[in-house]
C-alpha positions in Angstrom: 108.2 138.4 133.4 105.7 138.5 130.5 106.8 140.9 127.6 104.0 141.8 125.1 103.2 143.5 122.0 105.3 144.5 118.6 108.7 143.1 119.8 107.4 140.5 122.1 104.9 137.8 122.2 102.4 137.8 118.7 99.2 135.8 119.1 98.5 132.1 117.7 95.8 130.2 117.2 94.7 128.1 114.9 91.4 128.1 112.5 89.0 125.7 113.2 88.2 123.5 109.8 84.3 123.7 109.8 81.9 126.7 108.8 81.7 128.9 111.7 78.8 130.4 110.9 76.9 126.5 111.1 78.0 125.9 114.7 77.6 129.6 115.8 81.1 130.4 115.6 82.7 133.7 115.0 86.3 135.6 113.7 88.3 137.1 116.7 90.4 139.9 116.2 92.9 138.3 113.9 90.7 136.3 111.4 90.6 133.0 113.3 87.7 131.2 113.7 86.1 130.2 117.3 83.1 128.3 118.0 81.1 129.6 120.6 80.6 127.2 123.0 84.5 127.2 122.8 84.1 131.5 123.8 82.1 130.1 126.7 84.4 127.7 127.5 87.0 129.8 127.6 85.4 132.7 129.7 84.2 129.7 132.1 88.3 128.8 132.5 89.1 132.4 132.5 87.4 133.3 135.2 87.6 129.7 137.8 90.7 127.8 136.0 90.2 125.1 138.5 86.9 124.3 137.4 86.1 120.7 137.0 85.3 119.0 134.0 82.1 117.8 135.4 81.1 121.2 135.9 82.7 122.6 132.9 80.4 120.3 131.1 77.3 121.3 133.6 77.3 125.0 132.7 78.5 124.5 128.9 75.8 122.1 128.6 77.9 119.7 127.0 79.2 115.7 128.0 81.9 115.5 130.2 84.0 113.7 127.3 83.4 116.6 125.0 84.0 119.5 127.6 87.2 117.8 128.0 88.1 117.2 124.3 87.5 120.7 123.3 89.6 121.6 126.7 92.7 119.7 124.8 92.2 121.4 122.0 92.2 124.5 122.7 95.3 124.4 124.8 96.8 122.6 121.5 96.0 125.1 119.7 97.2 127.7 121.9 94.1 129.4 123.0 94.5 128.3 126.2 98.3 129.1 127.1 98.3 127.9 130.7 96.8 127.5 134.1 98.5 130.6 137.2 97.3 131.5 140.7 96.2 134.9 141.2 97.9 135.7 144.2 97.2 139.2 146.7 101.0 141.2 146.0 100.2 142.9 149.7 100.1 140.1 151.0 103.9 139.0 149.7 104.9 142.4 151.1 104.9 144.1 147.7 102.3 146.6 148.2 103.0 149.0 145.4 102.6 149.2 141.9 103.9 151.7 139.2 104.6 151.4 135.9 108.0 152.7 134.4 108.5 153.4 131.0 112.2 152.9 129.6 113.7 154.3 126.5 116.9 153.3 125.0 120.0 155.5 125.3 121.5 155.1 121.7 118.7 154.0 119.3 121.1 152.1 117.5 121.7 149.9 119.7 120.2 145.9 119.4 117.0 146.1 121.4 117.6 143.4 124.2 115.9 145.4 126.8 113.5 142.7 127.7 116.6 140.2 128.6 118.6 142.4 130.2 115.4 143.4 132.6 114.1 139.4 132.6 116.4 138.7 136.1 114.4 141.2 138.0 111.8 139.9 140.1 109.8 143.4 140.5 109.1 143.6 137.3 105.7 142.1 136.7 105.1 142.8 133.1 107.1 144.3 130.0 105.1 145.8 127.4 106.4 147.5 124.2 105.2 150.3 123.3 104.9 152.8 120.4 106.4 156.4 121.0 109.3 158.2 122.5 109.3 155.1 125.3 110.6 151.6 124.0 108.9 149.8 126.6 106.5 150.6 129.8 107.1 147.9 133.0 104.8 146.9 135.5 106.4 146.7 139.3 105.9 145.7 142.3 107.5 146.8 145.2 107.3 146.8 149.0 107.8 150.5 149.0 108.1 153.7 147.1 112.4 153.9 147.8 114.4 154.5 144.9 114.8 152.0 142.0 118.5 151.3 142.9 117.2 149.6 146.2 114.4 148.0 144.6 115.1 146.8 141.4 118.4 145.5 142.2 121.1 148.6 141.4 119.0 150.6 139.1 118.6 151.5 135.5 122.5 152.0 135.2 123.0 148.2 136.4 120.4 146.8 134.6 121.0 148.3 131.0 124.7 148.7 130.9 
């Protein structure tokens, strides 16, 4: 399950040292600094993450070696998090997505929703959210029954 936003995961990633402006490089959202053959890099990955790094290097226009040491870098610095499968959820049987926004019962109590929730295998994605709503989840499901059959036992079994 990935959890995002205010009470989840922040973003990180590291400045690069040299002017971005000399090497074409830009500020991203959050003030860091990106070269932009490292953007093209990263929209080359993002969209065929089992790209060589010969032909990483072919369409960046860059040596092998380099493609390859600015690959390393960027997962070092944590701008590449990872490598995943894109898989078809119809084809596991789960043909049905919804998204379910949870809010706490007491607002006092500690905000462990995302733990609590983590041992269900539905849930696709936990995003916290601003508003009435602590959270909104993304499921998947093989069919429209009721949550108690399949989530595993419901909201009451899940959150206490």
């Amino acid at each position: 399950m990935i959890c995002a936003g205010g009470r989840g995961e922040t973003p990180t990633a590291g400045g690069i040292r040299s002017s971005p402006r000399a090497r074409g490089g830009t500020r991203d959202g959050y003030g860091n600094r990106m070269e932009e053959i490292d953007r093209q890099i990263v929209t080359l990955l993002a969209s065929d993450g089992r790209m060589s790094f010969t032909e990483l290097a072919r369409r960046s226009g860059l040596s092998v070696s380099a493609a390859h040491q600015r690959v390393r870098r960027l997962e070092k610095r944590g701008v590449i998090r990872g490598y995943v499968a894109l898989i078809e959820p119809a084809d596991l049987g789960l043909p049905l997505t919804a998204f379910v926004s949870i809010k706490p019962f007491d607002a006092a109590a500690p905000d462990d929703a995302p733990q609590r929730l983590a041992h269900l295998a539905s849930i696709e994605a936990c995003h916290s959210v601003a508003g009435e709503e602590s959270y909104i989840l993304k499921v998947r499901v093989p069919s429209p029954a009721p949550p108690s059959s399949s989530c595993g036992g419901g909201p009451a079994a899940v959150m206490g």
